[in-house]
Each structure stands twice: as C-alpha cells, then as structure tokens.
N, C-alpha and C positions, 0 to 999 in steps of 0.2 A: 591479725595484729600487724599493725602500720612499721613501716623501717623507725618512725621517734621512739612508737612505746617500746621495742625492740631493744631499740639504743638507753631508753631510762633504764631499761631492766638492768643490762648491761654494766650500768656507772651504777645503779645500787647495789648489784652483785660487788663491784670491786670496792667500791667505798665501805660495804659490811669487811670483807674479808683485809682489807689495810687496816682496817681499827682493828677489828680481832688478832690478825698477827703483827700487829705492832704493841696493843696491850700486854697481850704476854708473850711476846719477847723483853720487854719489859720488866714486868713480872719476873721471869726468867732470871734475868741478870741481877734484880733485887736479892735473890736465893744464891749468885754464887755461879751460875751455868749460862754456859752462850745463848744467846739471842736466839740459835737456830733451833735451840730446845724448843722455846716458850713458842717460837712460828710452827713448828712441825705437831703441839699440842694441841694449837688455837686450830689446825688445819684439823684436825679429826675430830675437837669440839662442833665444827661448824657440821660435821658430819650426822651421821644415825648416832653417835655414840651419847649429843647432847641436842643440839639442837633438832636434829632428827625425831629425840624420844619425848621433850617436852614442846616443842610449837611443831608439829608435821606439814602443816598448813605453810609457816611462814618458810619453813625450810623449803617447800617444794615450791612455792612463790617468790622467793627468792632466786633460788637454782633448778630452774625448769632444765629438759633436754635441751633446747636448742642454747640458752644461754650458758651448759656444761660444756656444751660445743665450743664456743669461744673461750671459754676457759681454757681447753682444751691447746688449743691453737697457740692464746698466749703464753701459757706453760710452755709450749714445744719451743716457742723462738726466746722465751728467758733461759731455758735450759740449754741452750744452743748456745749463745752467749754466753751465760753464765760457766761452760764446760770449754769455751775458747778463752776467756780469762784465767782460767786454771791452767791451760797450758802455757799461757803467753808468762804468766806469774811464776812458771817452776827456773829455777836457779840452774842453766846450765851447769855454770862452775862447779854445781856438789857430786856431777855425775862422772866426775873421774876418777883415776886412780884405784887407790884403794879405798876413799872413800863410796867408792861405787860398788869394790867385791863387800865390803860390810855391810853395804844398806842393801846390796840384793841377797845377800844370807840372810837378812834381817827381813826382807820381803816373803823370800820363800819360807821361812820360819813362821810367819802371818798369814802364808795363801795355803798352805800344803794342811800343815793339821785341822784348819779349821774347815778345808772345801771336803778333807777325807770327813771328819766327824760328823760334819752339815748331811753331807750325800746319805752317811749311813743311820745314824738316826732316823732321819726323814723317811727311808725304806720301810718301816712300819706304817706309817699313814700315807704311806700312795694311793691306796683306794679312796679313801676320803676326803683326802688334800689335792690332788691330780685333777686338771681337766679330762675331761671324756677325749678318749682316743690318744693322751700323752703317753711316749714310753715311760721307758720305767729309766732307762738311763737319761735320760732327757730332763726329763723331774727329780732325777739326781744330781744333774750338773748344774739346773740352775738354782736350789736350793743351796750346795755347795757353792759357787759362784757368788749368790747374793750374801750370804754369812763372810765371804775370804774380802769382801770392802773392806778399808777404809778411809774417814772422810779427811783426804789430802784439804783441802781450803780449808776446812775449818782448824786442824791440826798445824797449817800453817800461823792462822791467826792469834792461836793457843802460845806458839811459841815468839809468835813475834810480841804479843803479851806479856809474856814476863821474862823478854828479855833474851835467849837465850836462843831466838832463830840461826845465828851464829856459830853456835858453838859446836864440837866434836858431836855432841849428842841430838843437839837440834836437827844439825845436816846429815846427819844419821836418821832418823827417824823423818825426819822431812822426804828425803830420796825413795826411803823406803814405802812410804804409805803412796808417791806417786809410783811405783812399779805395782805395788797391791792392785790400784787402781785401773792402770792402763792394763794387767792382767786381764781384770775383770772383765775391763771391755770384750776384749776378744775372744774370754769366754764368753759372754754373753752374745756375742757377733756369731760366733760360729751356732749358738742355738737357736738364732732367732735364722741365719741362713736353713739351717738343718729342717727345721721345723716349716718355713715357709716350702722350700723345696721338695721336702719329704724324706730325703735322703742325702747320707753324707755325701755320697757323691753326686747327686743334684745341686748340692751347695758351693760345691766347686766355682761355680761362676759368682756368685756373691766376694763366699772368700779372697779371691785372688781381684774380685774391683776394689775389695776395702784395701787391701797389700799394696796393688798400684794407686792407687789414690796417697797412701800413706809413704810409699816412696817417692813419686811425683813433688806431693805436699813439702814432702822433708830434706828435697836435693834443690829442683829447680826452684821448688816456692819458695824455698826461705833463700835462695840467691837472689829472688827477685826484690823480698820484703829486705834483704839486708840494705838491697840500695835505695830501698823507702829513709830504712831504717838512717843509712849517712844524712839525707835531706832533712830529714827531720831534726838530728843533731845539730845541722849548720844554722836552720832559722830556727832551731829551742821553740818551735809551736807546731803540731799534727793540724796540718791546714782541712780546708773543709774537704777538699775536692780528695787529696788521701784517706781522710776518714769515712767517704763515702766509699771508698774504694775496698776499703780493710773492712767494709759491713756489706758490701756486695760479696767479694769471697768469701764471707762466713756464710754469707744464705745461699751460697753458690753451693760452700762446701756439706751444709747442712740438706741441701735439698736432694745430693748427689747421692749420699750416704744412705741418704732417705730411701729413696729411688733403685737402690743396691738392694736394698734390704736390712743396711745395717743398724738405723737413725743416723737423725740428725746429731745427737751430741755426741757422736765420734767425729764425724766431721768438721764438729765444732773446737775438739779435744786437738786434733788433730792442727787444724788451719794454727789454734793459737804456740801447738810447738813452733811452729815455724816462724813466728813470731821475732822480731829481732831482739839480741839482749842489751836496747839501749835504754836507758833508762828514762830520756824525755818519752820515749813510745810507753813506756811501760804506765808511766805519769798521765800520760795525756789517754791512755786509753780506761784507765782506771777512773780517770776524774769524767769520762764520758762515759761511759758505760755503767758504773758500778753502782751507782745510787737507783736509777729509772730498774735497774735489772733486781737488787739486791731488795730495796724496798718495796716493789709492786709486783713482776713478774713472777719471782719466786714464792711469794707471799700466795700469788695465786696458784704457783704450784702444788701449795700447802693445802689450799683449800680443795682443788682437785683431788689430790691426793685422800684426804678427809672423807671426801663426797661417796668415795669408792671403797671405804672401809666400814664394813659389814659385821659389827660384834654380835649379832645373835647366839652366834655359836658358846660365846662366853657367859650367855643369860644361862634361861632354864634349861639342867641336864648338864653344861657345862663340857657341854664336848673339844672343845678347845685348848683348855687349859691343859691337860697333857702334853698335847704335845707342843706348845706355847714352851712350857718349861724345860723340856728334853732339846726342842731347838735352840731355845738361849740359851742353857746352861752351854751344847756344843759350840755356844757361838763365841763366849764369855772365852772357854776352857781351851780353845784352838787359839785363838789372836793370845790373851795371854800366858799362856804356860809356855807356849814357843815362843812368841817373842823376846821375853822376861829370860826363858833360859839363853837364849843364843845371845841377847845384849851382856850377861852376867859372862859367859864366856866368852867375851872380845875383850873382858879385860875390865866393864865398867862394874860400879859396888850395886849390892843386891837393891839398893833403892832408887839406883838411877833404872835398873834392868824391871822393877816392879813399875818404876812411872811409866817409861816407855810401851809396855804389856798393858797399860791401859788406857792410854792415849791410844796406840795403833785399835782398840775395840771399840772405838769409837766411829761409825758408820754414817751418823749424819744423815746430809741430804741425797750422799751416795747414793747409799742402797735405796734410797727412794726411789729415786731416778733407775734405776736398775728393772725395780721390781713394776714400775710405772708402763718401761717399756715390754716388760715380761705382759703385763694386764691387754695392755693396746695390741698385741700379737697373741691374745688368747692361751699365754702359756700359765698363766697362775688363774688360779679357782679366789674365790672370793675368801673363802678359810684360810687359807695360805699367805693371802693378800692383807691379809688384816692381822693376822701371826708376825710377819717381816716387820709390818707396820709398829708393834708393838716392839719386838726387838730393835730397833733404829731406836727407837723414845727413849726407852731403857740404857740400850747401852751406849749410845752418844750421854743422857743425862751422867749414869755412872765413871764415867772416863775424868772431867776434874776433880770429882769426891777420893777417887783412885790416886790419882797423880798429888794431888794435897797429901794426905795421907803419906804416900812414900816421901816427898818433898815438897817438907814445911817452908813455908815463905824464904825466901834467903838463902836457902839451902841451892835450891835447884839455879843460883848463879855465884855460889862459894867456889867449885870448884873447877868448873865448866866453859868459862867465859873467854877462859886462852888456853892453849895446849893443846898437848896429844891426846888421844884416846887413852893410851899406858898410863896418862899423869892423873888421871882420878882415881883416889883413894878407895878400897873396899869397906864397906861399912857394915 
C-alpha cells in the first residue's frame, strides 16, 4: 500500500469517526446530557460493541492496525493539549483561603472512600481482571485511582451553564474536582513509574523527574509565561510567533513527561498551570486551540478508545456483569456519600450537598484518559478496560439527571449567586 491510499484510509477513518461523534453528541444534548456523553457513546459504538458485531469487514477496513496507529498518535497530542487547557482554564483566585481548606476536604471526601471501596472490591476479581504478572497492590491502586476521578472540564462547563460557576458552591466544587484530578495523576504517575521500573524504589528516578519538571514548570516557567503573559495584555492579540512558542513547550513538555515515564498529559496538565491568569491569553488560546482539539482530536480519542473495548465478557455466560456492578455501585457510593456528607456539613442544605455528590461522580473523559494510559503501559486487561469504560458512560450520563433532581431549574441560582457559604439555607 502506497503512502495516497494510506492517507485516503486515514481521512475516511476520521471523517467516519467526526460524523459519529458529532451525531451523538447531538443526540446527546437532545436527551438533556453533555456532548461528551453522546462522543464517549459514538466512540464504543464504532467499536466491537456495534459496528464491530454487525459489518466486521467494514470495521476492520475502516480501522486496520496501522491506521489505529495514527489514531493513536493523534489522541496523544489532542490529549496533551486538551490536559494544558484544563490547567491553563483553572481559576487561581478559588485556591485560596478558606476556600481552598473546603474544597480540599471536599477533595479528600471524593478520593479517600471511593480509591478505599474501588481497591477493595476489585480484590475479588484480580485473578480475572489483572494482567499476567500484575501485583496484587498495583491492581489495587489503579482501580482505586481510576474510580477517585473526577471530570474537572466538564463539571466546569456544567457550572458555567447554569450560571453558577461563581458562586460559594461553584468554586467549591470546581477547586475540588481539580485536586481530585491532579490527585489522580500522581497516583497514576507513581504506577506507571513502579510498574515500568519494577519497583518502588526503581521508580525513584521517574518520580523525582516528574517533581522537578513540575517545580521547574511552576517557579521559573510561569515567571517566564508571566512576562509573555504582560506583552500580550499591551497589544490585546497572542501573536503568531508567541503562539508557536506556548505549542513548542507543550510538545516539549509532553514529550519529556513521556520520556520520564510519566505521559504526556501530565506534562501537558502541568505546562498549562503555569499558564498566565490574563485573560487575553486565556481568550486567545481558547479561540486557537479549543475547536481543532475539542471537535476532531478528542473525537478521535473516542473512537480509540471504542476500538479497544472488548464486550464479550458481557455476551454468553455473562462473566462481567458482577463485577461491572460491585465496581459501579463502589464508584457511585464513594464520590457521593462523601461528598454529599462533607458539603451538608460545611454548612450547605441537603440539596445543594446531594447536587454536588453527583456532579463530583461524574468522570467523563477523565478516567478515560486515565485508563487509556493504564492499556498503553499493559496495566489493564481488556475486561477491566471495558468495565471502567462502562462506568465513565454511566456515571458521567447519571451526574445531570442527579443534580436536576436535587436542583430544580432556578433553584440552584436562588440562593447561591452572592454570599457566604453560612447564607444558604438548609432545606
């Protein structure tokens, strides 16, 4: 095969998979739920689960090995980007004060029961969920780990939706679910060190590149970016020659992270704290980046993602479903029971403390991302892989139907929209 028909393969690969995840996410949004529902759907439709079961032929002519390769690739650098807009997007200002010891009780109220229930649950099916040769705590951390997500960008856009990114409870939950997350990473950093190494003290050297990178990143980098950051204020336009610059250190810092052992979308996570908090940068990197990444690259992350999720287990015999449901249920039952109880005792009414417990369970493109790099480093089995996969769909879809429910239209900016935390009413 010649590098053209290569390349046709290639544009009808992505041209199938942007119709698909733009149809239903569509779709999606018709019913009520984000966009990244109805993408994260369309991505394991394109998989074994549908197109897989009724055209084999077109699926495997469509997404041969070598063109999963390239999928492959541009997943990694949409996710790379996509994971430096998340940092560049988080609101310094909420991380102070007190509102920063509340949304990290609110954190650890979201990582701590849900990584203990995930790890022990999942101790019953290590022999048949477990890669060949994984510990036993190892397959406990990152099960635990993938379950204590959750999806910071989307929970952003949930709140700036209706209104209420703002408020005592917004920047509460907002700060919170990015500690959840930046959590995660680092548990995931340390397993994937551990694991490449062999041991925890082989990992040593990983761990302590991703530490200096991320102090580097967060002292000298962002004194550098600050003084991007002034220039760009004075002429109100991120010129070309800066914007190459701020996409060279993301492949710079994506490749380094890489090359550690830790991925790219720490690196990427990372470069964007550093990020300045001026809002022409924020403008200008949003209006260049966010479309090409949001609409195509992650779309294909979707369909990767899809490609590699494995239902047989759920066919004949049904071996799956057990623990499918013991894992959700622990995933459901850790994010909101702790959450829901620690926001009820800060002071907010039982229905601001019931929304927030299910927004914060809402995992998204997170844990995909999560479990994506677990598959690429041989630590998830394909049963496992396709379990997580099911819990993302589930409880990202369940998270608005929850937050409705506790707060009817109107409700959730009657009380909320100015004050303290003390001034909302218990209901």
């Amino acid at each position: 095969m010649n590098q053209i028909e290569f390349a046709l393969k290639v544009f009808a690969a992505l041209a199938v998979v942007l119709a698909a995840t733009t149809v239903c996410g569509r779709l999606a949004m018709m019913v009520k739920q984000p966009r990244v529902v109805g993408e994260m759907v369309a991505g394991v439709l394109l998989g074994p689960a549908l197109l897989g079961a009724i055209a084999p032929g077109v699926q495997a002519q469509l997404f041969p090995a070598d063109v999963k390769s390239v999928l492959y690739v541009l997943s990694t650098i949409g996710l790379t980007f996509y994971m430096f807009l998340v940092g560049a997007s988080l609101d310094h200002g909420l991380t102070g004060g007190r509102n920063m010891q509340r949304a990290s009780l609110l954190a650890v109220s979201g990582i701590v029961p849900t990584f203990l229930l995930g790890a022990v649950v999942a101790l019953p099916f290590f022999s048949s969920l477990s890669p060949d040769g994984s510990s036993v705590w190892m397959y406990m951390l990152f099960v635990g780990g993938a379950l204590s997500i959750t999806a910071f960008p989307m929970l952003a856009r949930i709140l700036q939706e209706r209104g209420i990114a703002n408020t005592p409870i917004g920047g509460l939950t907002l700060v919170a679910a990015a500690i959840d997350d930046a959590a995660a990473w680092v548990i995931l950093a340390v397993i994937i060190a551990v694991g490449a190494a062999g041991s925890p003290v082989d990992a040593l050297d990983t761990v302590a590149g991703a530490a200096v990178f991320a102090l580097v990143m967060l002292t000298v980098g962002r004194k550098l970016f600050a003084k991007m950051g002034e220039r760009v204020e004075r002429d109100g336009v991120l010129g070309r020659d800066m914007m190459a610059l701020v996409l060279f250190v993301v492949l710079a810092a994506g490749w380094f992270t890489d090359y550690i052992g830790v991925f790219s979308v720490f690196g990427g996570f990372v470069t964007g704290l550093a990020m300045p908090q001026s809002p022409v940068v924020r403008r200008e990197l949003e209006t260049r980046l966010t479309d090409l990444n949001s609409i195509l690259l992650l779309p294909v992350f979707f369909a990767f993602t899809g490609l590699n999720t494995q239902i047989d287990g759920f066919g004949s015999g049904g071996a799956l479903w057990l623990p499918l449901a013991v894992i959700m249920a622990a995933a459901f039952a850790g994010k909101y029971l702790g959450c829901a109880g620690v926001v009820r005792a800060q002071g907010f009414s039982w229905r601001y403390a019931s929304a927030v417990g299910g927004l914060m369970n809402a995992r998204g493109l997170m844990i995909l991302i999560f479990i994506n790099i677990g598959l690429a480093h041989d630590m998830v089995t394909p049963e496992l892989f396709a379990i997580l996969v099911l819990v993302a769909i589930v409880t990202t879809a369940a998270a608005m139907p929850i937050y409705r429910a506790s707060l009817p239209d109107g409700m959730d900016q009657a009380d909320v929209r100015t004050g303290s935390v003390d001034s909302v009413p218990a209901r």
